[in-house]
N, C-alpha and C positions, 0 to 999 in steps of 0.2 A: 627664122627670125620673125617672120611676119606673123606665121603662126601665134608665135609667143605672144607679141605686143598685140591682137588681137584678141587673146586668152586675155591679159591685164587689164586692156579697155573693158572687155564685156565685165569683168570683177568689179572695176570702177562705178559704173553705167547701171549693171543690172539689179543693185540693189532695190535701184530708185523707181526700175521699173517694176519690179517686182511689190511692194511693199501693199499690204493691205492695209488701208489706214484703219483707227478703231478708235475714234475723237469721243470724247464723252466731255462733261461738264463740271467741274466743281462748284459746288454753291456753299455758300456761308454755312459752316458747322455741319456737312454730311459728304467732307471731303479729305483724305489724309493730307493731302498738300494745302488746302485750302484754309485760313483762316479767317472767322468772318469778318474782322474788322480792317485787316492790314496784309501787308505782303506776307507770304510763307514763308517760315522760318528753314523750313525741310526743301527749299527752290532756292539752289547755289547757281547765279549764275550774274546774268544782267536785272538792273532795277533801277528806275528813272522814274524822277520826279520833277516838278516844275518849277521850285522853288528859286531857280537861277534866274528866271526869266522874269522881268521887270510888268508887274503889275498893269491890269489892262490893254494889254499888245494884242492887237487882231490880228490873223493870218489864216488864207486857205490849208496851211499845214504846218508842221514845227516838227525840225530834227531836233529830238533830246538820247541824246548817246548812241546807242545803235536802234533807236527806234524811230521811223517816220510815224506822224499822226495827223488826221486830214479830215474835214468835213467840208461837203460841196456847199454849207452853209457858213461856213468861215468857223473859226475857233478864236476864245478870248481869255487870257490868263484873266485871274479875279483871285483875289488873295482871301479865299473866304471857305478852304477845304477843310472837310471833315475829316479827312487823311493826314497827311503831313502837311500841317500848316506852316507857312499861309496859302502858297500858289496852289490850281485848279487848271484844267483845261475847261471851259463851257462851250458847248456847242452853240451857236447865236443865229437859233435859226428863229423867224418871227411868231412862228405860230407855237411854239414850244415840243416840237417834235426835233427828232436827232438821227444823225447817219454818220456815226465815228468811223473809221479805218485806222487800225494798227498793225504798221507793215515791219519788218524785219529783210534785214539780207539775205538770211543764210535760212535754211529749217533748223526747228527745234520743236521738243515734243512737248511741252508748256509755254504757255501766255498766261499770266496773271494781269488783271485789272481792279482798281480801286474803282466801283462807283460812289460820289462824293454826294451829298447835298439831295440825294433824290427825294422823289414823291413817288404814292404806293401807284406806279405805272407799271406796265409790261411790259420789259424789255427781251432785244433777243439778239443771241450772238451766233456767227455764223465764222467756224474758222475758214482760213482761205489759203490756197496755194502758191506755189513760186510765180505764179501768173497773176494773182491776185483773182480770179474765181475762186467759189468756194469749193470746197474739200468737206465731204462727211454731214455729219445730219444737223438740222438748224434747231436749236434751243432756243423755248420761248422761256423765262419765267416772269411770276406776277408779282413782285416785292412785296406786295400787300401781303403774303402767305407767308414769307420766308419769316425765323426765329426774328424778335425783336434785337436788334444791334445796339453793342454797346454804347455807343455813340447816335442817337435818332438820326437816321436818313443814310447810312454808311454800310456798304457792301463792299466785301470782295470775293472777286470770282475768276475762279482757272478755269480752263479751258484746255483738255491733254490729248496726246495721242500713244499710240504705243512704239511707235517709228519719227524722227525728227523730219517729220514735213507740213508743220505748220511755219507760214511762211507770215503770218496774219490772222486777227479777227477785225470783225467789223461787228458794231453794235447801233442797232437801230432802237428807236422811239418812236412810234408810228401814232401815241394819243400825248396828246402835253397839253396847258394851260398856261399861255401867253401871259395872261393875267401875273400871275404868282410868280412866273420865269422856271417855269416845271419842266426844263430842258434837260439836257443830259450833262454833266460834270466827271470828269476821270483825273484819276492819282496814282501814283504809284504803280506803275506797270513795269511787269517784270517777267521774264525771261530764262529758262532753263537755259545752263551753259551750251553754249554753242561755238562752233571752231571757226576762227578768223577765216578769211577768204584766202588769205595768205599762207596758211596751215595747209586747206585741202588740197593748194595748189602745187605745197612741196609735196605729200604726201602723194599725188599722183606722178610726178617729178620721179620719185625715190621708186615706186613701183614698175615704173615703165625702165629705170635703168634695173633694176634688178631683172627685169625680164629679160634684157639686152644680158646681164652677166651669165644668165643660168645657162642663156640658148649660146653662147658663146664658150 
């Protein structure tokens, strides 16, 4: 019997240690899942926006459905997206530079993000593990190069893997202009379906009694 539930756990367990992650980038129009203006049509799963949230609200973070969002420079709803209007997250940092965090519960092998409102800056995204370090190679790109958007100032970009272990991105702004407010703004972030916590928990549940029936 121990044998067995031993054999179950490692099944459980060893995907996760196993897996080679293989994160790449979708950018606006050189992406199948990526769309450049808005969320993927071809990404079935979670998608959150801020339109619930009342205009103006400062916070170091904001739960919007199954997504945490957080910058160490605070975040401000602003009813002025170029995504699905009205509501915006802004980054409210003073010198016009940004350090977003987009966390999740569970892995999943897509992150899509709206950026709103921008200027031709360089941004960069870096996805991140169940620990929140990152996981896989860091993406810079220069807005200034990417196809002009249908919408001036509106991007969106996934972020994939081949195996569901992305747990997060983070998207940094390292140059901005206080002046103009050439901070960072995000919309519509969205998520490949991923399984409740409560899902993996029967499923492991169901596994380990069936180990018990086989070896019995």
């Amino acid at each position: 019997m121990k044998t067995t539930l031993l054999a179950v756990s490692c099944l459980l367990f060893a995907p996760a240690l196993a897996r080679a992650t293989s994160i790449s980038l979708g950018t606006p129009g050189n992406s199948q899942l990526a769309t450049p203006t808005g969320p993927s049509p071809n990404l079935h799963g979670y998608t959150a926006n801020f339109d619930n949230l009342s205009p103006f609200t400062s916070a170091l973070s904001f739960n919007v459905g199954a997504f945490t969002i957080s910058s160490p420079d605070g975040l401000e709803t602003f009813p002025f997206s170029a995504q699905s209007f009205p509501e915006e997250l802004f980054d409210t940092s003073s010198d016009g530079t940004a350090d977003v965090k987009i966390r999740l519960g569970v892995g999943t092998n897509a992150i899509g993000v709206g950026i709103a409102d921008i200027d031709p800056v360089t941004l960069s995204f870096q996805a991140l593990g169940a620990t929140g370090t990152p996981v896989g190679a860091l993406f810079s790109e220069n807005l200034a190069t990417l196809p002009v958007s249908a919408v001036p100032g509106n991007f969106y970009f996934l972020i994939t893997d081949s195996t569901p272990d992305i747990f997060g991105v983070e998207i940094t702004q390292t140059v901005g202009d206080p002046v103009n407010f050439s901070g960072l703004a995000i919309d519509d972030v969205q998520a490949a379906d991923i399984p409740e916590p409560g899902t993996m928990a029967l499923l492991a549940t169901g596994l380990t009694l069936f180990g018990f029936r086989r070896r019995a």
